[in-house]
Every structure is written in C-alpha cells, then in structure tokens.
Backbone as JSON Lines, residues from 0, in Angstrom:
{"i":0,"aa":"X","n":[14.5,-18.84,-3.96],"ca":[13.22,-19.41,-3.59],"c":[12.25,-19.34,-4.77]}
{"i":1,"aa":"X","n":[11.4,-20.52,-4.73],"ca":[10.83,-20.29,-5.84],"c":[9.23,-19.19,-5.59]}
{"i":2,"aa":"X","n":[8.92,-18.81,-6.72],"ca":[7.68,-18.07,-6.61],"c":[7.06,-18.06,-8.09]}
{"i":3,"aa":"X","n":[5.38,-17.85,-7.49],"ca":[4.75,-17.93,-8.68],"c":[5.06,-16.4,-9.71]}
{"i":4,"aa":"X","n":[4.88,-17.52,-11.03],"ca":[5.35,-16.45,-12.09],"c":[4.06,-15.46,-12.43]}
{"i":5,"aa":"X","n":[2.82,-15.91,-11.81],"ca":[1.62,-15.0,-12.56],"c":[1.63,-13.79,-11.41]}
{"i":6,"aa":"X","n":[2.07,-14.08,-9.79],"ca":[1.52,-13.07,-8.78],"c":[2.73,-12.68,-7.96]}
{"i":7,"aa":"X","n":[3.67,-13.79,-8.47],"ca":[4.96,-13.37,-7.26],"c":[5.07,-14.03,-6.16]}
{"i":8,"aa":"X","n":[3.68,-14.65,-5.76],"ca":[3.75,-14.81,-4.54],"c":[5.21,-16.29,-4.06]}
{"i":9,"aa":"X","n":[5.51,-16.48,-3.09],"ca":[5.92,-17.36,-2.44],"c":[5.5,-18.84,-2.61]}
{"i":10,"aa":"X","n":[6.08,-20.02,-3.14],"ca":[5.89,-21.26,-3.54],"c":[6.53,-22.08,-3.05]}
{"i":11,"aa":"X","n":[6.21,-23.48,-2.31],"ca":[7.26,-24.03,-1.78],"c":[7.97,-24.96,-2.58]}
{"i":12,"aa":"X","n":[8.74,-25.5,-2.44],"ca":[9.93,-26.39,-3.21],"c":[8.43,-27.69,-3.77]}
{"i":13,"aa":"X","n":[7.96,-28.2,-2.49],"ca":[7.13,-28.81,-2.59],"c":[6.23,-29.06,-3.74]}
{"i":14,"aa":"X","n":[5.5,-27.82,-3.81],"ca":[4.64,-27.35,-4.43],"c":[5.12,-27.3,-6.25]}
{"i":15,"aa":"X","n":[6.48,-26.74,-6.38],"ca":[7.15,-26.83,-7.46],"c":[7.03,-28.18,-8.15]}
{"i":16,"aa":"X","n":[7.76,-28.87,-6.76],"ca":[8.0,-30.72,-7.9],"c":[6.53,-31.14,-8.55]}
{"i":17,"aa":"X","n":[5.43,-30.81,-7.64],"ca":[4.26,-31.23,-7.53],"c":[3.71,-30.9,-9.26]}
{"i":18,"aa":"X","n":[3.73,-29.31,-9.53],"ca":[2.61,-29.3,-10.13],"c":[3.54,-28.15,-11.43]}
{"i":19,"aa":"X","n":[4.66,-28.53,-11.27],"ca":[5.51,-27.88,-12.7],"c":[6.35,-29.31,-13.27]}
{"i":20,"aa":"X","n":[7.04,-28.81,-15.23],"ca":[7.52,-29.42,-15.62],"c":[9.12,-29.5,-14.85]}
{"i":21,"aa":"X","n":[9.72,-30.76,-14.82],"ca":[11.25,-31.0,-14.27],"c":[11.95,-29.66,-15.0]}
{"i":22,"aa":"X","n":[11.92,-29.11,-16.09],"ca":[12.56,-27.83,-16.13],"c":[12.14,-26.9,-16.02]}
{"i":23,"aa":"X","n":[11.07,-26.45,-15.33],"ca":[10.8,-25.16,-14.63],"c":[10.77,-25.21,-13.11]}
{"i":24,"aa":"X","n":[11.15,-23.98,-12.77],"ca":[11.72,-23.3,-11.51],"c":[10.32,-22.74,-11.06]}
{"i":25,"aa":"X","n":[9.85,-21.85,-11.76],"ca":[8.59,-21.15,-11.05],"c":[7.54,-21.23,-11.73]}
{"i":26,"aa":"X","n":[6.61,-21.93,-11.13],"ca":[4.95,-22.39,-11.92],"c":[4.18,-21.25,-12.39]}
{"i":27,"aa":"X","n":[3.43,-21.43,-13.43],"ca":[2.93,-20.42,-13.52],"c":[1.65,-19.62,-13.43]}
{"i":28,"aa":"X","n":[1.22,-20.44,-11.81],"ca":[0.0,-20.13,-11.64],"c":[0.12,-20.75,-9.95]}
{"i":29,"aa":"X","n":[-0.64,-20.27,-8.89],"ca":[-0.22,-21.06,-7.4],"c":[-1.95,-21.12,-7.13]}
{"i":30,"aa":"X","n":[-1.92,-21.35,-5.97],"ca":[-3.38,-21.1,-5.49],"c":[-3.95,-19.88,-4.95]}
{"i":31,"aa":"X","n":[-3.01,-19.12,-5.03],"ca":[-3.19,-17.88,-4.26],"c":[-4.12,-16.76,-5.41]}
{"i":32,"aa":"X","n":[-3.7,-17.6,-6.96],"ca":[-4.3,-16.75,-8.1],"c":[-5.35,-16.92,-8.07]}
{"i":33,"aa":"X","n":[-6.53,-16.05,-7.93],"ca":[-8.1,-15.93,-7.65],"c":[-8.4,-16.43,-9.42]}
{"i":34,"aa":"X","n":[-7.99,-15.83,-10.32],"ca":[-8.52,-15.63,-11.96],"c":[-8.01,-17.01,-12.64]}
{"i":35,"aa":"X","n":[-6.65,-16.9,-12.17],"ca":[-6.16,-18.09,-13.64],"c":[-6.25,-19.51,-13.0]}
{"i":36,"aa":"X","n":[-6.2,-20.61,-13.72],"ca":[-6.08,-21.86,-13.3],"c":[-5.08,-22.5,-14.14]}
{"i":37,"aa":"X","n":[-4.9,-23.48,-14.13],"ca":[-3.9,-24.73,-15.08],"c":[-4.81,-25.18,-15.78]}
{"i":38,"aa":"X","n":[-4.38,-25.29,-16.83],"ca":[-5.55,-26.32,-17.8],"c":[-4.13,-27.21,-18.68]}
{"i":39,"aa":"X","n":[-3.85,-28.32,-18.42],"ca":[-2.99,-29.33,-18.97],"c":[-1.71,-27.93,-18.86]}
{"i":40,"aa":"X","n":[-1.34,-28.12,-20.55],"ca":[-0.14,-27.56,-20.71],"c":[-0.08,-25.74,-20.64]}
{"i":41,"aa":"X","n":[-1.38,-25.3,-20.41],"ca":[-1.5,-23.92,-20.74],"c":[-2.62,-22.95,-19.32]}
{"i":42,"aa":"X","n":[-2.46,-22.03,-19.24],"ca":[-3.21,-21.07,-17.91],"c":[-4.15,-20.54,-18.42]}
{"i":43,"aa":"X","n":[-5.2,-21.27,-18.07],"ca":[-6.49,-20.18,-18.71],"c":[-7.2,-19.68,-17.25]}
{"i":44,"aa":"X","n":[-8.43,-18.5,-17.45],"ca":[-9.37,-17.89,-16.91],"c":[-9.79,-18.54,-16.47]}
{"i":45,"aa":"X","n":[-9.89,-18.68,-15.04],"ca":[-11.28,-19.31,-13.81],"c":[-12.81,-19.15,-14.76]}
{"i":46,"aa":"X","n":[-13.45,-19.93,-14.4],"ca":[-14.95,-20.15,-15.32],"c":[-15.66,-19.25,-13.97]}
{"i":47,"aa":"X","n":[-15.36,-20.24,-12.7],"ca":[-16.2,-19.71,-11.85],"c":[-14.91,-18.75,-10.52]}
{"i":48,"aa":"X","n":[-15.32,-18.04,-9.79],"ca":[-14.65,-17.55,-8.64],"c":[-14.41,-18.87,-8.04]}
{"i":49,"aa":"X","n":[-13.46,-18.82,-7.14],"ca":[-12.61,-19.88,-6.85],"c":[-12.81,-19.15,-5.22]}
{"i":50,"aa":"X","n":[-13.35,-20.29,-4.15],"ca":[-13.93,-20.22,-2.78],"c":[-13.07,-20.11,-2.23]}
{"i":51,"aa":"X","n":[-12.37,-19.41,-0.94],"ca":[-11.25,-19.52,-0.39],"c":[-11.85,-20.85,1.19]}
C-alpha cells in the first residue's frame, strides 16, 4: 500500500496517480502534512498553517 514518504501516513492508489511522478510509489508529501507542501518538483515549508 502506498504511503506518504514525509509522515507515513496511508495514501490511496488514487491519490498516488494524481499527484506523483509515473515512477514513484510514495509521494512525498499527503494532506495530512500540517508543515510541508509541494512546490512543482520539490517540498517546501507551509508559508501559512494550513486550516483543517
């Protein structure tokens, strides 16, 4: 199963095709990460807290 690489948590297949490259397995950032975000090709620091 896949899971995020920054927290571990649980990722669905879904979620994989969606928002990783065709050769990666586990993204490296989900929504569950309060701090990091995606920025294009690289994970940077949330600017602001992120609202649940």
């Amino acid at each position: 199963m896949p899971e995020c690489a920054n927290c571990g948590a649980f990722v669905t297949r879904a979620y994989v095709r969606v928002f990783t490259p065709d050769e990666v397995e586990n993204p490296r950032v989900c929504p569950r990460c309060d701090d990091l975000v995606r920025d294009g090709a690289t994970v940077r620091k949330a600017r602001a807290p992120r609202n649940r």
